[in-house]
N, C-alpha and C positions, 0 to 999 in steps of 0.2 A: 460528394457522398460521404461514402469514405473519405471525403475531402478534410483537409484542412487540418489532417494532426500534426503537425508539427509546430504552430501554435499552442504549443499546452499551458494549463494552468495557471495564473500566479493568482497569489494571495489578493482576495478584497479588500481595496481598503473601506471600510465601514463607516461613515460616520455617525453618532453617535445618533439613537432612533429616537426620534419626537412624535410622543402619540400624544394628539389633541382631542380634548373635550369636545362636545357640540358646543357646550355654553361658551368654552373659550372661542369657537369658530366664527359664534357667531350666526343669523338666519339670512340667508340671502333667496332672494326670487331664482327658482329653477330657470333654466338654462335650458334652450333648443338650437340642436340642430338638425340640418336639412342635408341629407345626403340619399342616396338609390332607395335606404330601407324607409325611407319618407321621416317625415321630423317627429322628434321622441323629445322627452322631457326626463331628467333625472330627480325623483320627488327631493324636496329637503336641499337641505344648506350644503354649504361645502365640506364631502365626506359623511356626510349624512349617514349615520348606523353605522358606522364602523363599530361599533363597540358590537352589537349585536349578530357580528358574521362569524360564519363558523365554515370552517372547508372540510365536508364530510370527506373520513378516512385519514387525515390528515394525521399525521403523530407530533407535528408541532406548525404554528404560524406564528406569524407576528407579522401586526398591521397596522399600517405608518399614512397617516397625512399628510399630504405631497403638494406643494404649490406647483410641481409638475415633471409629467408622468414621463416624458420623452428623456431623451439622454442629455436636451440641454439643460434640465437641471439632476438627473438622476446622476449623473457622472461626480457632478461635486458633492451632492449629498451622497454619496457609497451604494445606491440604491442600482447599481448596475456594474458589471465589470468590463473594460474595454479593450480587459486580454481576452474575453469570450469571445470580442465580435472585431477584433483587430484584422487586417488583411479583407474583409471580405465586404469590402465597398466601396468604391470610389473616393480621393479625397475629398472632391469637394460637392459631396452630398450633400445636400442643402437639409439643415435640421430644422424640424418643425416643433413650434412652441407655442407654449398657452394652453397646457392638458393639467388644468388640476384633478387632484381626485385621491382615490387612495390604491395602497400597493400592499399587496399580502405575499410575503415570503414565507417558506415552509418545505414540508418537506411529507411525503406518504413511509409507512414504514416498511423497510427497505433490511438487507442484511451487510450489503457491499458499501465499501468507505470511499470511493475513489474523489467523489464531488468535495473538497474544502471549502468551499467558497463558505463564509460566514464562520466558519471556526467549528462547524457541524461535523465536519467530516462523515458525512451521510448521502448518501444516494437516496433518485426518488426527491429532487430539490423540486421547486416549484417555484413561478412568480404569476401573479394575478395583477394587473392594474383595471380599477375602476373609474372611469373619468366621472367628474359633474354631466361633464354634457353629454348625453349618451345619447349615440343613433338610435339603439334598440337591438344593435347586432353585439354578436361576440364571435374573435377571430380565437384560434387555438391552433399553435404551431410546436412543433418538435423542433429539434436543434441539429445541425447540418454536423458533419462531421462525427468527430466526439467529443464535441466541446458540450459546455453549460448552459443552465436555462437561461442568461441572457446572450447569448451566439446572436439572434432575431434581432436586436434593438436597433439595431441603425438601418439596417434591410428592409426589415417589415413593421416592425412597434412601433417606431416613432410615427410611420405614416398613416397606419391604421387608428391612432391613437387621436392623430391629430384630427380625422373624420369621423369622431366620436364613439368608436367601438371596444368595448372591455375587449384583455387581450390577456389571454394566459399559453405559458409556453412551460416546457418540461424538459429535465436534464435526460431526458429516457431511462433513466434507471443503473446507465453506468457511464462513467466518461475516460477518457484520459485514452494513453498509448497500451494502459491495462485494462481494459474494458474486457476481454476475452479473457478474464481469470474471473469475472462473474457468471453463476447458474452452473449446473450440476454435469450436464452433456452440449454435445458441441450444438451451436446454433440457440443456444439459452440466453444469451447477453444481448442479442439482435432479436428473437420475439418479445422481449421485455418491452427494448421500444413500443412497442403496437401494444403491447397491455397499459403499458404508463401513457401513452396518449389519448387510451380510451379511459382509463382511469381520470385523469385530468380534466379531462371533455365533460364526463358526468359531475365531477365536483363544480367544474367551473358556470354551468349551468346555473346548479344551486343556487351559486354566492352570485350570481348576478340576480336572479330571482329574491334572494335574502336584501340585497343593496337597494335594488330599484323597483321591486315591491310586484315585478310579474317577469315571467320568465323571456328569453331573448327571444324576438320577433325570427329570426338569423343566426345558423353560426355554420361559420366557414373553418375550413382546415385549409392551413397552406403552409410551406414549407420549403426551401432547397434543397440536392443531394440527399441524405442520410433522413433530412427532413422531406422532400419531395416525396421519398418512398412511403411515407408514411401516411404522407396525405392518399395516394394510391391504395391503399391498402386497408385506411379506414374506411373509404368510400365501397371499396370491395367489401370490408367486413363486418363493420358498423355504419352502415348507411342511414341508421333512423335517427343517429345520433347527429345528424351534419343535413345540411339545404345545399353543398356543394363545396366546391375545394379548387385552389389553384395551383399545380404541383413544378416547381423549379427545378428541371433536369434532375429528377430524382432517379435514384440506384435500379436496375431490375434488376431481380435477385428470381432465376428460374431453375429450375433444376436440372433441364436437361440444356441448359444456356437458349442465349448469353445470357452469362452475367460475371462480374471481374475476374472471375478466375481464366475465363475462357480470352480475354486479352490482355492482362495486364502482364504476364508472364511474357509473352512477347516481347512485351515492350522492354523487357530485363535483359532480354537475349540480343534481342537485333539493334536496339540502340546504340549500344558502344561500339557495334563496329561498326553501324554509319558516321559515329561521331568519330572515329577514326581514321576516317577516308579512307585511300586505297581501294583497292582491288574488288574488293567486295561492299565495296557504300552502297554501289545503288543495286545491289540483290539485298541487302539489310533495308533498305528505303522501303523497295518494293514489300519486304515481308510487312512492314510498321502499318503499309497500307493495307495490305490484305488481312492483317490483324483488326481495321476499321479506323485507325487513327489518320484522319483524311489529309489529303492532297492539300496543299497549302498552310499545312497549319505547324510545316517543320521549326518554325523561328520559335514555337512553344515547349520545345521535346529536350532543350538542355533543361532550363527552367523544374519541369516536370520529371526530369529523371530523377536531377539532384533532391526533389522538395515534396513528392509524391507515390511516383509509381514503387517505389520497395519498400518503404516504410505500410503504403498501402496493403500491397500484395501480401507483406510477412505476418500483419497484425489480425487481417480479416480470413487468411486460412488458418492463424490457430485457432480462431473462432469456429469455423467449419470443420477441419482437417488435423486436428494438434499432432493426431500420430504422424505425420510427414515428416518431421522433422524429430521422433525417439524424446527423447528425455528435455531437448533443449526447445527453449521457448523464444517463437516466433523466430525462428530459423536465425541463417546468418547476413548482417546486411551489405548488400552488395558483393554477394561472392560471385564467386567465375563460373558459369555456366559446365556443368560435368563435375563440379565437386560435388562430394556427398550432402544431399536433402538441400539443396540450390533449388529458390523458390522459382529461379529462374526457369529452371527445367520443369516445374511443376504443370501435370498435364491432370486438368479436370475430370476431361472422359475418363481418366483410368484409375482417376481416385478412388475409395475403397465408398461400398451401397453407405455405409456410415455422413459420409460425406454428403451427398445426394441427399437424403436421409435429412439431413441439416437444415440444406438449402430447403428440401422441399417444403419443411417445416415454416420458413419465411416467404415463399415463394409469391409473386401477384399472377395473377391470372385474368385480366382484362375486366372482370363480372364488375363494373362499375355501379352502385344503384343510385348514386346522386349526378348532378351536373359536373364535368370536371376540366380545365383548361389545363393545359401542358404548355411550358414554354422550355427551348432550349435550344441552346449556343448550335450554331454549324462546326466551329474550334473547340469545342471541348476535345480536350485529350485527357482525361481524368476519364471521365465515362463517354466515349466517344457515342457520334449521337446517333449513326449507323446499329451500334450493339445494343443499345439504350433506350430512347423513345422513339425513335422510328421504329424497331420492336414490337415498344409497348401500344402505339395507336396501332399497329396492325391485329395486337392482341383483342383490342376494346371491340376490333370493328369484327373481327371473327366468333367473339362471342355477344355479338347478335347488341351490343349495347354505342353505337356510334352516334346514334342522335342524343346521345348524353355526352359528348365527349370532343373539346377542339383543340386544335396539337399545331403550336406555333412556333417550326425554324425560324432561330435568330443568327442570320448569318452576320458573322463575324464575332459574336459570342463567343466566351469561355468559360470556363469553370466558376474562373474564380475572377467577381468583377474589378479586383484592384489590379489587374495587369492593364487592363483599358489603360490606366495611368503609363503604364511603361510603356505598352506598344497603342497608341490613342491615333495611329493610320493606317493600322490594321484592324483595332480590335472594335466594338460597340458594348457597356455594360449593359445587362441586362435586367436590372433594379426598374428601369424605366416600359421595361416591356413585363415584366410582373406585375407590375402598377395596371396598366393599358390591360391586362388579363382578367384584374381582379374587379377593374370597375365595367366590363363585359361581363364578367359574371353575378354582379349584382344587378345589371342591366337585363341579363337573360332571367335573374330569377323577382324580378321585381315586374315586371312587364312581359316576358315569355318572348322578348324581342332577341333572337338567337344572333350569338357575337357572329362576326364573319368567317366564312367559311375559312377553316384550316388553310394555312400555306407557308413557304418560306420567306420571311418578313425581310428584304432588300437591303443594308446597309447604306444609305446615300453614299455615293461618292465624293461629295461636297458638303456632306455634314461636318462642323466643327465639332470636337469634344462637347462645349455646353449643352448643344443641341442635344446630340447622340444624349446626352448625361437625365435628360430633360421631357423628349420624348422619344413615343415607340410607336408611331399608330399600326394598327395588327388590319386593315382595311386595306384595300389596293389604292 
């Protein structure tokens, strides 16, 4: 969700932008491919119109000619950054290549500077990739965490790109460990998200209409954590905008909980004195549990203390709650439980109607109006998956909307898929069960052949890493 800040920022390196003529391009024979949204042709030569695209609302672009769109060539040309999407993939994710096309950087206007990337120092960034070969679909993802509009690229762009689908993704409007110093009252920096998503969604439409000369057959939303919630939440509130959405253990944010406030404090309190043993370990175990952070998943909880839960906990209540902590911003980190404004002691129910107030402002509420797949780790201890999406399907199905909606435990799943690497006989990444999600849901809306019933997807006990890395089938 909240995942993944402490990857912050570095500087893009850029390399230097090559826009191509048509005449220098060149005319080649359109290009088809065959995938779920059936085979589509992208008119014209390679990059065909670029000069003629324009991304309504935009306050600035620039659009570059790509021999290719994935990060095995975006990485060396500057057309990506690999601080955005560091950590949060498996090493040896297999990258896919052979997507020419074009890429439109830019930015919506924006008041907040947090986003540097390009020397902009502007929020509100933007990336759009157009391939030659277009299915006919277009994917639109927000970014996990508070990272950048490329977080996505090695997760979800490369593979959606590589299956012919334009792919636009968005910084939400603020990023970094300051994101909660943007917008005016508490909960302003986290509806942005949802505004700049839908924002992007409508521009990205356009410019695929502008490119390939009729608007997308398809467009999906999907996303992880911070991104997950998002995909939820457009589906609730922009439904006419989207044919469906695949959401990756995304945030619930409710106001009368769960949602982090209501465990992650726990996890501030009772962890240092299991990690201390003695006398009191296992009544601290026991609270960690009854906080929702499950049974088996203790070999995660050093890892997560040091790299997660307070930096978490301190940056998203001053978003919601600033007055908790008086004058000083985003409390203090890792302090002892009973000092003064200690996130650790921080108790939601008792927070001030302001607070509440916040959340409810973000809140999801199950009202799905498109098709939507959930997929998410049994191990997550970040958003554990008891206060989280087990929640949320309970939410979809009491407001009357369950035959839109299939919610797939991946046992042995975590947060965050580059730990598979470190613990890979315990863990399973979950990149390959995303994958298995998304082409079920082109499948259900291409054919009306509904994915398999909801359940907890098994861990092989004899699966290798490659395998695990490789597939996911979500079927019994």
């Amino acid at each position: 969700m909240l995942s993944h800040l402490t990857t912050l920022w570095r500087p893009m390196r850029r390399a230097t932008s090559v826009l191509l003529s048509l005449t220098a391009l060149g005319m080649n024979a359109p290009a088809t491919v065959a995938s779920a949204a059936g085979a589509e042709s992208a008119p014209g030569s390679h990059c065909a119109r670029l000069e003629r695209i324009t991304v309504p609302g935009a306050e600035h672009q620039q659009a570059d000619c790509l021999e290719e769109l994935t990060t095995a060539g975006t990485v060396e040309s500057g057309h990506t950054d690999p601080a955005d999407w560091a950590g949060l993939t498996p090493k040896d994710l297999a990258t896919p290549a052979g997507v020419p096309g074009i890429q439109i950087d830019g930015y919506f206007p924006d008041t907040s500077t947090t986003n540097t990337n390009h020397g902009w120092n502007h929020d509100a960034q933007f990336v759009i990739r157009l391939p030659d070969r277009w299915n006919g679909g277009l994917v639109v993802a927000g970014t996990p965490g508070n990272r950048e509009q490329y977080a996505n690229d090695r997760a979800i762009a490369d593979w959606v790109l590589s299956r012919g689908y334009a792919y636009a993704a968005t910084d939400k409007g603020n990023t970094g460990p300051a994101f909660h110093r943007d917008g005016d009252r508490p909960g302003d920096a986290i509806a942005e998200w949802n505004t700049r998503l839908t924002q992007l969604t409508r521009a990205a439409r356009a410019v695929v209409t502008q490119r390939y000369r009729r608007p997308p057959a398809r467009a999906l939303a999907t996303g992880m954590s911070n991104g997950g919630y998002l995909v939820r939440w457009q589906l609730e509130n922009r439904p006419e905008l989207y044919d469906g959405g695949v959401d990756w253990e995304g945030t619930l944010w409710r106001a009368d909980g769960p949602n982090p406030f209501t465990f992650l404090p726990s996890a501030l309190r009772h962890y240092p004195v299991y990690a201390a043993g003695g006398s009191d370990a296992e009544r601290a175990g026991r609270a960690m549990h009854a906080a929702g952070y499950p049974a088996g998943s203790e070999f995660l909880w050093p890892y997560h203390h040091k790299t997660y839960w307070d930096l978490t906990q301190r940056l998203y209540r001053e978003e919601i709650d600033p007055g908790f902590d008086g004058p000083a911003e985003a409390g203090t980190p890792y302090c002892v439980p009973g000092s003064p404004a200690c996130d650790a002691d921080y108790d939601y129910a008792s927070s001030p109607a302001e607070a509440h107030r916040a959340v409810e402002r973000i809140a999801l509420t199950g009202r799905i109006g498109k098709p939507l797949i959930t997929v998410h780790g049994t191990l997550d201890v970040l958003l554990p998956i008891s206060q989280d999406s087990d929640v949320y399907a309970r939410m979809v199905r009491r407001a009357g909307r369950g035959e839109l909606y299939r919610y797939y435990r991946i046992e042995g799943g975590t947060h965050n898929d580059s730990l598979a690497d470190t613990f890979p006989d315990r863990l399973r990444p979950l990149v390959p069960c995303h994958r298995s999600a998304f082409t079920a849901l082109e499948e259900w809306l291409a054919s009306s052949q509904r994915p398999p019933a909801g359940r907890t997807v098994s861990r092989p006990a004899t699966a290798d890493p490659a395998t695990l890395l490789t597939t996911c089938p979500l079927s019994r």
